[in-house]
Backbone as CSV, one residue per row, in Angstrom:
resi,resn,N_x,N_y,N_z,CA_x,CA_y,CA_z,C_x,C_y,C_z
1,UNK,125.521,-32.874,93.203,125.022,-33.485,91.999,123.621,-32.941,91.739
2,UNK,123.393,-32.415,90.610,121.755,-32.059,90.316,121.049,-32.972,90.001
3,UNK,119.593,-32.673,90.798,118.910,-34.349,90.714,117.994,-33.171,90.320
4,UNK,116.782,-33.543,89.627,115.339,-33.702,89.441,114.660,-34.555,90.212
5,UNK,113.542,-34.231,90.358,112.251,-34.850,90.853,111.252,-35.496,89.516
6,UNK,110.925,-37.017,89.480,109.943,-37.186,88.721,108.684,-37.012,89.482
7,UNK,107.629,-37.047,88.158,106.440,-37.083,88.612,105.889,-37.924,90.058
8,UNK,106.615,-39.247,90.500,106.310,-40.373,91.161,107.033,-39.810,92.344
9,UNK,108.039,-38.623,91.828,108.520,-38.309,93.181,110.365,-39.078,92.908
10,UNK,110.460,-39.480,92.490,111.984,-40.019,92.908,113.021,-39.330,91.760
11,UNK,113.681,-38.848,92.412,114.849,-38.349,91.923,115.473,-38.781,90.527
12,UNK,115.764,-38.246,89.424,116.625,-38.421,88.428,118.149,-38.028,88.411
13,UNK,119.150,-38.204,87.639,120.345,-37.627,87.159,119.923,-37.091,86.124
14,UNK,120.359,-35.417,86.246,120.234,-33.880,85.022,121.499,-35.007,83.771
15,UNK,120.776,-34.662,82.777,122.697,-34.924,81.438,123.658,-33.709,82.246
16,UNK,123.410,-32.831,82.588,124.426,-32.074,83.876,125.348,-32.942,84.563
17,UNK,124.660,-33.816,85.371,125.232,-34.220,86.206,125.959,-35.957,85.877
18,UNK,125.367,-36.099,84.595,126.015,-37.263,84.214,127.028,-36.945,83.291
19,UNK,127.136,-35.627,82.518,128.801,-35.401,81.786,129.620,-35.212,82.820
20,UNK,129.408,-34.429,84.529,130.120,-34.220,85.520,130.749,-35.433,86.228
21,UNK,129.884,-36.770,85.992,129.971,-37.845,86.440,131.212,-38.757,85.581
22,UNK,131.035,-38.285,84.437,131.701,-38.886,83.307,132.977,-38.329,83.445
23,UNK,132.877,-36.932,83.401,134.171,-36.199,82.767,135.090,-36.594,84.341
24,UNK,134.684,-36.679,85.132,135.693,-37.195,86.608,136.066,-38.760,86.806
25,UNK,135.433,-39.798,86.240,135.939,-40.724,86.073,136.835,-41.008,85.082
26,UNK,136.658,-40.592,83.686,137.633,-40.188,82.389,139.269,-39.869,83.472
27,UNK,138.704,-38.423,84.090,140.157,-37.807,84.691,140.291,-39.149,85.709
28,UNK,140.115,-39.546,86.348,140.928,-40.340,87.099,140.983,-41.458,86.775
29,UNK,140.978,-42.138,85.323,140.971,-43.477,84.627,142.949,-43.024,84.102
30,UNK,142.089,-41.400,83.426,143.459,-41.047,82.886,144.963,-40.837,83.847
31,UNK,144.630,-40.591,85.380,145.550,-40.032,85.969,146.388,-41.503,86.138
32,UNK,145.329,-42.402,86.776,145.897,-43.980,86.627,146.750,-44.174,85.905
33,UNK,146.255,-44.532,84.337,146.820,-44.876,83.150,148.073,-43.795,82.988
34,UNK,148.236,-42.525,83.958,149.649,-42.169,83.699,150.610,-42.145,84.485
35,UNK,150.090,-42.655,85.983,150.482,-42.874,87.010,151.589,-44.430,86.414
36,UNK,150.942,-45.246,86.415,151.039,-46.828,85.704,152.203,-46.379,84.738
37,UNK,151.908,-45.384,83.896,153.180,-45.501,82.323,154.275,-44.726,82.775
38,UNK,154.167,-44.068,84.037,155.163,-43.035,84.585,156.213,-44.545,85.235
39,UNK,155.503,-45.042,86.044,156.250,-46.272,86.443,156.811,-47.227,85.573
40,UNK,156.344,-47.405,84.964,156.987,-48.487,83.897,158.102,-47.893,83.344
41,UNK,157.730,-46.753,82.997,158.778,-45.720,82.225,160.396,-46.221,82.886
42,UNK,160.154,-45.621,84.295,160.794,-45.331,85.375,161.692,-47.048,85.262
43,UNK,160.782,-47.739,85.518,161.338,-49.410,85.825,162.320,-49.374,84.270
44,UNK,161.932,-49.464,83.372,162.346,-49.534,81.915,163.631,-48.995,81.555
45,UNK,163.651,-47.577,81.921,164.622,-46.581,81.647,165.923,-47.278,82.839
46,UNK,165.235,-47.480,84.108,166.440,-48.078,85.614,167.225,-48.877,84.723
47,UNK,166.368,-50.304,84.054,167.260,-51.211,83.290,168.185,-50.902,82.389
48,UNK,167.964,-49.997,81.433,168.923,-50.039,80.608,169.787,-49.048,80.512
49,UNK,169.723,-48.083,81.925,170.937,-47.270,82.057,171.636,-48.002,83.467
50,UNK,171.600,-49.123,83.585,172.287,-50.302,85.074,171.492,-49.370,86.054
51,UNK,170.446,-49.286,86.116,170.176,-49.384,87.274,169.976,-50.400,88.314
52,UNK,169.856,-51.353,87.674,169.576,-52.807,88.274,171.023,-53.125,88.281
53,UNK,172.090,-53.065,87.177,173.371,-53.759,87.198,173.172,-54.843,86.597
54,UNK,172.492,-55.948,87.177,172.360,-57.068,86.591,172.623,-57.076,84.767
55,UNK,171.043,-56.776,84.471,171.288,-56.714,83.139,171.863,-55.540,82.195
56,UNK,172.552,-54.622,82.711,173.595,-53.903,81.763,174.812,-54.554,82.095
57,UNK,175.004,-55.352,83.078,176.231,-56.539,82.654,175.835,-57.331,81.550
58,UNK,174.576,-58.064,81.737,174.707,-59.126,80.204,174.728,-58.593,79.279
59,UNK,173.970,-56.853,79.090,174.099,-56.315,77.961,175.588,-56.198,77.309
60,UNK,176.328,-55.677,78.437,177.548,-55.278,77.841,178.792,-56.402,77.900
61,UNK,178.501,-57.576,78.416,178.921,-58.543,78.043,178.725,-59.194,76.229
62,UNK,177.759,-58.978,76.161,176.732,-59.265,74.963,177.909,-58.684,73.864
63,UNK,177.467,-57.760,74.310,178.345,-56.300,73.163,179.883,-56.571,73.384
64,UNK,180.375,-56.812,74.354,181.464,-57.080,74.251,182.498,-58.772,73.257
65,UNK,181.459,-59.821,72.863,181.618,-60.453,72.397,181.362,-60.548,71.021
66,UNK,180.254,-59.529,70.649,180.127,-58.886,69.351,181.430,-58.520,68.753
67,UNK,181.634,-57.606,69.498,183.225,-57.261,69.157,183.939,-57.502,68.908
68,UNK,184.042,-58.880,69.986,185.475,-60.134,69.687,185.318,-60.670,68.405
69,UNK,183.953,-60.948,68.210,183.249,-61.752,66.987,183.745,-60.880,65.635
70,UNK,183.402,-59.552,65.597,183.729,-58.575,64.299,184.846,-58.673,63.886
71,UNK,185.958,-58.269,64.971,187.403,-58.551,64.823,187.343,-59.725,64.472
72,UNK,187.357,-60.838,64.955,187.869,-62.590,64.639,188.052,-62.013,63.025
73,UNK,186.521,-61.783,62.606,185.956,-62.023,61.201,186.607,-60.792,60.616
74,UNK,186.993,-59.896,60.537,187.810,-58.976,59.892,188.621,-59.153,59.807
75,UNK,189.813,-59.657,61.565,191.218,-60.576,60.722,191.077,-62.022,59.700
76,UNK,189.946,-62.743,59.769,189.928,-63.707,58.901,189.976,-63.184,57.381
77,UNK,189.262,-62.208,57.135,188.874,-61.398,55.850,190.531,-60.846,55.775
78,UNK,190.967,-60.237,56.326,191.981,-59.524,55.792,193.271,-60.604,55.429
79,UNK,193.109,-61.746,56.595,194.193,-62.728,56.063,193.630,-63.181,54.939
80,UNK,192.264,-64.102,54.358,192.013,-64.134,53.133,192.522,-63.166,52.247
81,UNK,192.277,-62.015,52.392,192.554,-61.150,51.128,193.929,-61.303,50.617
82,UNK,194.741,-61.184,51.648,196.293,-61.243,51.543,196.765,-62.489,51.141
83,UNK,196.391,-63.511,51.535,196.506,-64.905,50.641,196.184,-64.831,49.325
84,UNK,194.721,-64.196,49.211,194.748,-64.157,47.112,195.783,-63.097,46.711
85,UNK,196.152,-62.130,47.302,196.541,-61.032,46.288,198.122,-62.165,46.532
86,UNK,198.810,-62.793,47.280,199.923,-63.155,47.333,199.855,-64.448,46.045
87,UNK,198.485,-64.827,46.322,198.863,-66.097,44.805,199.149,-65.536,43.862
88,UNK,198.001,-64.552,43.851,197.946,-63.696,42.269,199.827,-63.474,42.415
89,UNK,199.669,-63.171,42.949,201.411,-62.321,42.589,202.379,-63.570,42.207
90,UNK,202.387,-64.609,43.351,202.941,-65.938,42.893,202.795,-66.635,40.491
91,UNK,201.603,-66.362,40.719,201.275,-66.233,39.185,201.963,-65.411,38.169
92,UNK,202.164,-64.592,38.483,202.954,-63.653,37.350,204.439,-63.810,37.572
């Protein structure tokens, strides 16, 4: 680290040695902060390709009742439909 001498004798920090001071805490604030998002990543991504299992069962339980649900409601729709077009026809 470059120090100076003051007049009184005691040592200063050069702006040298305090951007050197800076720019190495920056890098290892940053390596942290990607260390940390690399993991999370990691935890995040496990879940929702089953890595855990757990919850890509409820997921795909989830989704699987969606399904049941769409169908129900599409055969309800299609039997509706077929009931009006059969009145209509009853009518003429």
């Amino acid at each position: 680290m470059d120090t100076t001498t003051s007049a009184k004798g005691n040592p200063q920090n050069t702006p040298s040695a305090n951007s050197e001071e800076l720019s190495a805490f920056v890098e290892s604030l940053l390596a942290q902060m990607q260390s940390k998002f690399n993991s999370m990543s990691s935890e995040i991504l496990g879940k929702s390709t089953g890595g855990n299992g757990r919850e890509n069962t409820g997921l795909e339980t989830n989704i699987e009742e969606l399904v049941k649900q769409a169908d129900a409601d599409e055969s309800a729709v299609n039997n509706a439909a077929s009931a009006a077009v059969q009145q209509h026809k009853n009518r003429q």
